[in-house]
C-alpha positions in Angstrom: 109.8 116.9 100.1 112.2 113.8 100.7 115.8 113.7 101.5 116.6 110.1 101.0 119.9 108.1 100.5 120.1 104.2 99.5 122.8 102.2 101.2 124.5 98.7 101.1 125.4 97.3 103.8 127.1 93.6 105.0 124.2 92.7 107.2 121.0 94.8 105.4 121.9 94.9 101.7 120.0 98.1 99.9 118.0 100.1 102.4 116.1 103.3 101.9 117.6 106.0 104.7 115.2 108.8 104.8 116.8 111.8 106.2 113.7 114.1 105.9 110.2 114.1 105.2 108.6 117.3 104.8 104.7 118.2 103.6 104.2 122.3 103.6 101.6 123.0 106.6 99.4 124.7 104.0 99.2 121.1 102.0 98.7 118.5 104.9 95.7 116.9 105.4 95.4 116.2 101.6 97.6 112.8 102.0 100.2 114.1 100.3 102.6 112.7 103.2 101.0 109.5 102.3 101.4 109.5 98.8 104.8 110.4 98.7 105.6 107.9 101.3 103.8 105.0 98.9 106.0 106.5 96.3 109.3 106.1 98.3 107.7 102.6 98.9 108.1 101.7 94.9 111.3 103.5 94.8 113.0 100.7 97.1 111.5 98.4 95.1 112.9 100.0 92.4 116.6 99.6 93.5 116.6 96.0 95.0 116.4 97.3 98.6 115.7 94.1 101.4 114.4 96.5 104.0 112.6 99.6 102.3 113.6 102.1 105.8 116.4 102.4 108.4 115.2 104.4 111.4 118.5 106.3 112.5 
């Protein structure tokens, strides 16, 4: 599970700000984590983002 928000900014333009990232303990080490994390990759893409992730 991903909480995620895009947002525009002056100085960044569309960035991806990931407010959670979340794999169930019983479903890691299947690279789930990493596969959704490719997929939030293509989702910036997706929505013109310069900088696919803000660390807050």
């Amino acid at each position: 599970m991903a909480g995620i928000r895009i947002y525009n900014c002056l100085a960044l333009g569309n960035f991806l700000y990931i407010d959670d990232l979340v794999v169930d303990e019983f479903n890691r080490s299947h690279s789930y984590g990493q596969q959704l994390f490719q997929w939030l990759i293509e989702y910036t893409k997706d929505h013109d983002c310069k900088h696919p992730f803000v660390r807050g």
